[in-house]
C-alpha positions in Angstrom: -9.9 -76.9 21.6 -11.8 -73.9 23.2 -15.1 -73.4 22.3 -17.5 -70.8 23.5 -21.1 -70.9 23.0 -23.7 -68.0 24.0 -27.0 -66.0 22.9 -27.3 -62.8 21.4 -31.0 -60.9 21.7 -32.3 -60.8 18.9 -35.9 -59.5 18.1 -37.1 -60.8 20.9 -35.8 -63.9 20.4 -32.3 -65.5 21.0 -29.4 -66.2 18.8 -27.2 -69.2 19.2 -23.8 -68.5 18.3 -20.4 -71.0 18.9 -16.6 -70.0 19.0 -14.1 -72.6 18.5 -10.1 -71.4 18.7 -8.8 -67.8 20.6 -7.9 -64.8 18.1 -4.4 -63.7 17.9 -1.0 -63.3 15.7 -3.3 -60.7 14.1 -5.1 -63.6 12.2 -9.1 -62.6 11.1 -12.3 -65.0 12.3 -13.6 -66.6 10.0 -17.6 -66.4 10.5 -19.6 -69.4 8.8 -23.0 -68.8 7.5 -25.4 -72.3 7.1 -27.6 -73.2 4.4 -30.9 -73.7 4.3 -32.9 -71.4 5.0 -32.6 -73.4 8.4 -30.6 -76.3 8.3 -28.3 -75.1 11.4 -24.6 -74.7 12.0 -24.2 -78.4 12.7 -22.3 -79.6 9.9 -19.7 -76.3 10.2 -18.5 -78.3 13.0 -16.3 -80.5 10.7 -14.3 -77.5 10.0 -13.5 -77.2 14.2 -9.7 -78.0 13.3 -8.9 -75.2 11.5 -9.3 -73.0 14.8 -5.5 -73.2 15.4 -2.5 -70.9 15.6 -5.0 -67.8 16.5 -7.9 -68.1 13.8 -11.1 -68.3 15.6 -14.0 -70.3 13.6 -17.6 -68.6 14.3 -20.6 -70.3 13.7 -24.1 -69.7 14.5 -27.8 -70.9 14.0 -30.0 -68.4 12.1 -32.9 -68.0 13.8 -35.5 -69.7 12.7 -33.8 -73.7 13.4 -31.4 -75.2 16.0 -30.6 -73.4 19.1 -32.7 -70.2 17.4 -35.7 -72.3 16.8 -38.7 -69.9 17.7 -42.5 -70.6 17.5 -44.3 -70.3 14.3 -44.3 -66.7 12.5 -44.0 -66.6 8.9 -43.3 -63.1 9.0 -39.8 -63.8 10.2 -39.1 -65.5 7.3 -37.3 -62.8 4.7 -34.0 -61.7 3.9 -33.9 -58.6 6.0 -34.6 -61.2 9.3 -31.0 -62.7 8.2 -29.6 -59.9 6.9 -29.9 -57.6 10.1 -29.1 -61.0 12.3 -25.5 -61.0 10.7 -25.0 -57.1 11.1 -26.3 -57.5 15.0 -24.0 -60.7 15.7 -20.8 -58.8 14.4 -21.6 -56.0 16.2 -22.1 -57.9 19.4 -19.5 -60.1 19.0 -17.2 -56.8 17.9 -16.1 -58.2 14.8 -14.3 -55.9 13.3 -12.5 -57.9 10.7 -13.7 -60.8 9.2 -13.6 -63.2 6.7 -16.9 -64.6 5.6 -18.0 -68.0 4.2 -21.6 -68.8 3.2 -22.8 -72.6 2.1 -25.7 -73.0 -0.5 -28.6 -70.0 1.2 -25.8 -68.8 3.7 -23.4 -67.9 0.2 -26.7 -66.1 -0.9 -27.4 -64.6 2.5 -23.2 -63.4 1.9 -24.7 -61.5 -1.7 -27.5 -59.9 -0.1 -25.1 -58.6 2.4 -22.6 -57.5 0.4 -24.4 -56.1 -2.4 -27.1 -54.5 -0.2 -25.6 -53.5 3.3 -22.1 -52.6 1.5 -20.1 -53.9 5.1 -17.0 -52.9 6.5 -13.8 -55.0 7.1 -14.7 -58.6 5.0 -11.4 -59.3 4.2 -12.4 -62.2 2.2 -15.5 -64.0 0.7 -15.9 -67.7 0.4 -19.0 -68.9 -1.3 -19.6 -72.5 -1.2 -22.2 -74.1 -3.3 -24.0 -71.4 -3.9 -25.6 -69.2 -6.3 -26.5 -65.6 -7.6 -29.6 -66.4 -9.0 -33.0 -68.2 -7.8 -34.0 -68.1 -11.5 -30.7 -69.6 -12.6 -30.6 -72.4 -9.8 -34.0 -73.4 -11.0 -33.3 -73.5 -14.3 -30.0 -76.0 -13.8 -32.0 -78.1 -11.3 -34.4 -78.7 -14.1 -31.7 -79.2 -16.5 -30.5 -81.9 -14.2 -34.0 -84.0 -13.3 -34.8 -83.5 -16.9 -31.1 -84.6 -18.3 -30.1 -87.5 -15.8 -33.5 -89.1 -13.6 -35.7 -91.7 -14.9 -38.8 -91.0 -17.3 -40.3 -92.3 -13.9 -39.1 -90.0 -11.4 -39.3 -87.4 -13.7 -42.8 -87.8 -14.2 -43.4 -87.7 -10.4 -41.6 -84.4 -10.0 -43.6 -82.7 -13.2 -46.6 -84.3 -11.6 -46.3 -82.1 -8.1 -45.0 -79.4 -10.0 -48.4 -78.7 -12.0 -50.8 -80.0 -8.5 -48.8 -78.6 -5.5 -49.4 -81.9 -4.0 -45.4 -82.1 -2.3 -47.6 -85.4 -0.5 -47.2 -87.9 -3.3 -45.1 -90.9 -2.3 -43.5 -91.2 -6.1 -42.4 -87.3 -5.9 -41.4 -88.0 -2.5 -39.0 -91.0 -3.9 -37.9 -89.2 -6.7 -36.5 -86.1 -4.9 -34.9 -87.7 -2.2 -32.9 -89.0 -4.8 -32.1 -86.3 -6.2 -30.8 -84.4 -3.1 -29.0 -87.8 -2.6 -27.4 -87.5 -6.0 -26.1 -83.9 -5.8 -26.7 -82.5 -2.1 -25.5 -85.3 0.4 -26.2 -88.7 1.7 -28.7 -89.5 4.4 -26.0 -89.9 7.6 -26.0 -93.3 8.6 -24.3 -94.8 12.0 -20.8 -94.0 10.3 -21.2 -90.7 9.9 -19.2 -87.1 11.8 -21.5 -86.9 14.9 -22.5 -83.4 13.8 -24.0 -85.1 11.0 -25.9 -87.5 12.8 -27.1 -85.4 15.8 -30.9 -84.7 16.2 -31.5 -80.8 15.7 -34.7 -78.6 15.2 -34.8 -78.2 11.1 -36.3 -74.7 10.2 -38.9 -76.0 8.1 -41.4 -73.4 8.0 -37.9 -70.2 7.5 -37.4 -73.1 4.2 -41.1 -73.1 3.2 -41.6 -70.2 3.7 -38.5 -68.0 2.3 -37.5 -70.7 -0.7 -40.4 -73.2 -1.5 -41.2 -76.8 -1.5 -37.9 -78.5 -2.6 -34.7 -76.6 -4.0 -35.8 -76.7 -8.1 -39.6 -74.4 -7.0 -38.1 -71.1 -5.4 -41.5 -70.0 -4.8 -41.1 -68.3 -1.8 -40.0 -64.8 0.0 -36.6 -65.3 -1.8 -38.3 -66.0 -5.2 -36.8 -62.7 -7.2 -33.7 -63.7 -5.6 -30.7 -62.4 -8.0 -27.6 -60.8 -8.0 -26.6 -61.4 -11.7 -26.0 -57.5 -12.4 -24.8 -56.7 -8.9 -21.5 -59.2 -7.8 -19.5 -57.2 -10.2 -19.3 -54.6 -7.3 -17.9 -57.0 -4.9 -14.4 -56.4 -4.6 -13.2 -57.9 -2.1 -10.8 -61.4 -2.7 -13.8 -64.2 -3.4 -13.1 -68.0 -3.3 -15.9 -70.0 -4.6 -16.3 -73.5 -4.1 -18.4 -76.0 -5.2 -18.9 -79.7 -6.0 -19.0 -82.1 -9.9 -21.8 -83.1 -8.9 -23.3 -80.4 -6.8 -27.0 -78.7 -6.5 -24.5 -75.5 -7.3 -23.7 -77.1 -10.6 -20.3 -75.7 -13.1 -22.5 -73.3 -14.8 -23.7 -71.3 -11.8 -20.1 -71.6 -10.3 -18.4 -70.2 -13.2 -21.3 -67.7 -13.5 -20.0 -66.4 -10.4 -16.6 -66.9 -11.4 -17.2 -64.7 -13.9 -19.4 -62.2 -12.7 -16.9 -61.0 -9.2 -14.1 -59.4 -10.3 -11.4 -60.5 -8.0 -12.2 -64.2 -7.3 -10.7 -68.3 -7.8 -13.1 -70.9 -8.6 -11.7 -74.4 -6.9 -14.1 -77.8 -8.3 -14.1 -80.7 -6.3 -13.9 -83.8 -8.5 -15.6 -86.1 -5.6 -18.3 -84.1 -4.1 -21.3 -82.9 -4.2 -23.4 -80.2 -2.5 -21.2 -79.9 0.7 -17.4 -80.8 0.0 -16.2 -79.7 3.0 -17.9 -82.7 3.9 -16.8 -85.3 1.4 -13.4 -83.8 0.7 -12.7 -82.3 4.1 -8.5 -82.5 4.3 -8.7 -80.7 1.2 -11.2 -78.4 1.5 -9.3 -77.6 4.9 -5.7 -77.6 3.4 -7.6 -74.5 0.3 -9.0 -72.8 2.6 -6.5 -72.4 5.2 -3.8 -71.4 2.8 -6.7 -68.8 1.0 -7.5 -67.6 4.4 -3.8 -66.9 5.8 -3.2 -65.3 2.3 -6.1 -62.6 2.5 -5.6 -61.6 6.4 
């Protein structure tokens, strides 16, 4: 497998970026955005096997974590920063034609792109666990803790809610389990080495832009929503997501709903990340959406 990594300039800074595969029989990149804000490229690397028969897989760390960790500057930490990363990248990578996937932030980073910056040549959209909404996302992350954790944990997370004290060791139980429930499971020895491997988290870009966990958007991205605007995205979308994902049914089919020309495909065994948990398949979908929409 060929795989090219570099740095693009970027605001005085660098930009990590990796290529896996070579381009041809006229088949488009497909360019991965990460979640987050600022949990790096890493995990995209499970997808490095679709990078056959000329489809080139591009992934990159946002700046902010991985390979474009920087120092601290809070600034930095809006959608603009990512926004204008993704136009500079395609730019200096010449990507003309693209298809574009965005997991959980990276699907919203996708809408703020689309909706906002109006691009050239996406040839498809794949948004994966994501949502249009903050206000929406916090409302079915509620539902969730208030429908399925115990009075216990519950009590922890409505306790930090009302202090701002994120420190307490019960809150601190309580929503690790939750993001075990419906974003992924802590990577243990067995694990895909991407998952396992050490990497600079963007903490402060997640603090910062989103808030303290993923029910409080509280941050930059706070007014977050698309609601009114993804009916003007018109290019093919395939959104994915998880039974028991962060993005749960309603905020899929809300999507579903909302973008014109797109497929909703529910994995019945995953949660936040099921190209992940139900890679082959997820592989198998997106291959056949992805050779259908060059």
């Amino acid at each position: 497998m060929q795989v090219q990594e570099g740095y693009m300039p970027y605001l005085g800074y660098q930009t990590y970026y990796r290529i896996v595969g070579k381009q041809e029989n006229n088949k488009k990149p497909l360019v991965l955005l990460h979640g987050g804000p600022g949990s790096t490229h890493n995990y995209f690397e499970l997808l490095d096997n679709m990078a056959v028969d000329g489809r080139q897989i591009i992934m990159y760390d946002q700046l902010g974590c991985g390979k474009s960790a920087v120092p601290s500057n809070p600034s930095l930490w809006k959608k603009e920063t990512w926004a204008n990363e993704l136009i500079q990248l395609r730019d200096y990578l010449d990507l003309d034609e693209i298809h574009l996937l965005g997991q959980s932030w990276g699907g919203m980073l996708a809408f703020i792109y689309m909706c906002d910056y109006h691009p050239k040549g996406i040839k498809s959209l794949i948004l994966s666990g994501t949502l249009p909404s903050a206000k929406l996302w916090a409302q079915e992350q509620h539902r969730m803790i208030n429908n399925f954790m115990s009075p216990e944990d519950k009590a922890a997370i409505k306790k930090a809610e009302q202090t701002g004290n994120y420190n307490d060791p019960a809150y601190i139980k309580a929503n690790a389990l939750y993001m075990e429930q419906h974003a992924a499971a802590t990577p243990t020895a067995n694990s895909p080495e991407p998952l396992r491997r050490k990497k600079v988290a963007g903490t402060e870009s997640y603090l910062t832009a989103w808030g303290p966990n993923e029910y409080s958007p509280e941050g930059t991205l706070r007014d977050y929503d698309y609601l009114d605007q993804m009916k003007d995205i018109q290019v093919p979308t395939l959104i994915t997501s998880g039974i028991n994902d962060l993005c749960t049914p309603l905020i899929a089919k809300t999507m579903y709903d909302g973008i014109p020309n797109s497929k909703w495909e529910l994995f019945a065994h995953s949660r936040h990340m099921p190209f992940v948990e139900e890679n082959a398949k997820y592989e198998q979908i997106l291959t056949k959406w992805l050779d259908e929409n060059d």
